[in-house]
N, C-alpha and C positions, 0 to 999 in steps of 0.2 A: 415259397420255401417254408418248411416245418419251423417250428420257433421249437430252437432248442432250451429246453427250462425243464428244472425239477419242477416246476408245478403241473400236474395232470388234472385239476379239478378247480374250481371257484362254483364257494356256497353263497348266494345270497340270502339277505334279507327282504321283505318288502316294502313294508312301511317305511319311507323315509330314507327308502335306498335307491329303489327303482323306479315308485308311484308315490303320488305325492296324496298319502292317504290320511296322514296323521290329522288334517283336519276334520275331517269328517267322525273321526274316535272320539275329536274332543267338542266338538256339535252335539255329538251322542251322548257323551258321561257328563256334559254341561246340562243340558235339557234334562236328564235323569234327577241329578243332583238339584238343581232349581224346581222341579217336581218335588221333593223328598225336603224342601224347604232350606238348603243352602246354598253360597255361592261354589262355584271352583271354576280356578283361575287358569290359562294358558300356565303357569309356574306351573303349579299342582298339576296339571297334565305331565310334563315330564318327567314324573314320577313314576308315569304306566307305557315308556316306552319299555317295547322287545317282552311287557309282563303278561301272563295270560288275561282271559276275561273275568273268569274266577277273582284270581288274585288284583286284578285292575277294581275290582268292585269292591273287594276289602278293604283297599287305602283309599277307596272314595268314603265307605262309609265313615273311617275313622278321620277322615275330613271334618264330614260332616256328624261325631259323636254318635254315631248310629251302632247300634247293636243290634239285629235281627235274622231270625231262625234261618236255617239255611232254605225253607221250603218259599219262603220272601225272596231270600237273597235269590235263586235260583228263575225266581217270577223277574228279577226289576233285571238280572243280566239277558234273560230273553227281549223283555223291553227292551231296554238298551242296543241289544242287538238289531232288532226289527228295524229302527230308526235307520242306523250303520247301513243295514241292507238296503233300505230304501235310499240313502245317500247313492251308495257306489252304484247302486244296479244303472247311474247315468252318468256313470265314467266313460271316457273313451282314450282315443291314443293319448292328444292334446295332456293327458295329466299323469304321464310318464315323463319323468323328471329328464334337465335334459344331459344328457353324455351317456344316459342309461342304453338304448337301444344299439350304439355304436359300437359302445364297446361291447355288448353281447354279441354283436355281428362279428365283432373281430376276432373275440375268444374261438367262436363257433369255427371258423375261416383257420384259425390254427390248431382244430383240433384238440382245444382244450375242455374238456367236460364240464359242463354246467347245472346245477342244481339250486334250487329252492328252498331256502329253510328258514322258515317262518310260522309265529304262535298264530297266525288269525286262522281262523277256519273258516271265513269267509274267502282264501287265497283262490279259488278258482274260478266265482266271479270275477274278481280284478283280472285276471290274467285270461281270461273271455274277452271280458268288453274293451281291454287294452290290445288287445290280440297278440301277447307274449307266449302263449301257448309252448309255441314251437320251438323256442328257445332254448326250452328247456331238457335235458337227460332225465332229471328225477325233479317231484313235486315232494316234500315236506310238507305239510300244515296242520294246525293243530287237529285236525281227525287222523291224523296217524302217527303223535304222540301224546305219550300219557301224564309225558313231566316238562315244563314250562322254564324256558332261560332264565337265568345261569346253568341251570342244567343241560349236559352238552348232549343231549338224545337225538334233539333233532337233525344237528348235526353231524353226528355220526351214523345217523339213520340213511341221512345222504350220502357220503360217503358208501356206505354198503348197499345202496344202490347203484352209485355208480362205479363198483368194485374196483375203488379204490382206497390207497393207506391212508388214513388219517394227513401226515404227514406231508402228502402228496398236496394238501390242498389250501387254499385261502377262504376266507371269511369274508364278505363284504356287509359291515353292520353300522347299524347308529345309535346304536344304544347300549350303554355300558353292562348290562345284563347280558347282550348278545356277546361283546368282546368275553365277556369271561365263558361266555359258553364255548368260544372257539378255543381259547387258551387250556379251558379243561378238557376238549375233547383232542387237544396234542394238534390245535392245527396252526397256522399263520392266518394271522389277520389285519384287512385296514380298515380301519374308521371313517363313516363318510359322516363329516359334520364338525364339530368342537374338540378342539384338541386338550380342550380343559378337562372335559368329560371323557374323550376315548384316549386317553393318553397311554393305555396299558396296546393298544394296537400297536403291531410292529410299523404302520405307516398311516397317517391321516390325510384325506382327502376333504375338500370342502365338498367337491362333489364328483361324481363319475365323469363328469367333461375331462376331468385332470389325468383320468387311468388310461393306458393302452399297454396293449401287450409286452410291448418294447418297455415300459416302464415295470411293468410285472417282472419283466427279466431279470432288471436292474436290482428292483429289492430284492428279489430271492434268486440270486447269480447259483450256476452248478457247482457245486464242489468237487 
């Protein structure tokens, strides 16, 4: 039976929503930062959730009192990167967090559209070697936006792929930069994590084991 609901769409996040990537980011900008001659700490990480890589490098450097050209800055975030790459390129299912898989089978099963919307531009390895692929209606990631959350592009960028209204759809994020991305691009969203932190989400999840469709209905009832 059709699940009747105004919802037509659920945007994810990656990091920290679906895959449990967030270590591996901060393996990377820790071994950079200890190259570059300071510490940073698990806290200090949670500073560059849902942030670009760009901008994830600027508040490392002012970590660590660093000031340097952008043609530097530009050299230590490919660094950086390389590391990331060589991390995930030996991901597999095993580190797709758990409730995640289910409840995209179940979305899919009712016909609700699914999208991806996330700043890493490494998202299509993860979603290779995890074999999420096919999950998905539309792929967001940061090679096909120009402006990095809080700003709502990516978001909306999905959405107009998967032609649908804004309105129509939900957020699945972890990090307080992504809920304001949804809230500015006019959509609903729940928080999977802290509810100290995602408290502007219209619902908090510790994790996707908690979500199913029937419960989606419940928060956002038809009018």
């Amino acid at each position: 039976m059709t699940l009747h609901t105004p919802i037509r769409a659920c945007l994810f996040d990656l990091d920290g929503v679906l895959v449990d990537t967030a270590k591996y980011h901060y393996l990377a900008w820790k071994r950079l930062a200890e190259e570059l001659g300071f510490d940073f700490t698990e806290q200090d990480n949670e500073r560059l959730k849902g942030v670009s890589r760009m901008a994830s490098l600027d508040i490392l450097l002012g970590i660590g009192g660093l000031n340097l050209d952008e043609e530097t800055k530009l050299a230590l975030a490919e660094k950086k990167n390389a590391w990331y790459v060589d991390y995930i390129s030996r991901m597999d299912e095993s580190e797709i967090l758990p409730g995640a898989l289910a409840f995209l089978q179940e979305l899919k099963a009712e016909g609700i559209r699914i999208a991806l919307g996330s700043a890493s531009k490494n998202a299509m390895t993860i979603l290779n070697n995890t074999h999420m692929v096919p999950y998905f209606d539309a792929i967001i990631d940061g090679t096909k936006t120009a402006s990095a959350k809080p700003d709502p592009e990516v978001f909306l960028l999905g959405a107009q792929e998967l032609k649908v209204d804004p309105a129509e759809c939900v957020v699945f994020e972890d990090a307080e930069a992504g809920i304001e991305a949804a809230i500015r691009a006019g959509m609903r969203s729940i928080g999977v994590g802290s509810k100290a932190t995602l408290g502007r989400a219209d619902d908090v999840v510790s994790s996707l084991q908690e979500m199913s469709a029937s419960r989606l209905m419940k928060l956002f009832p038809v009018r």
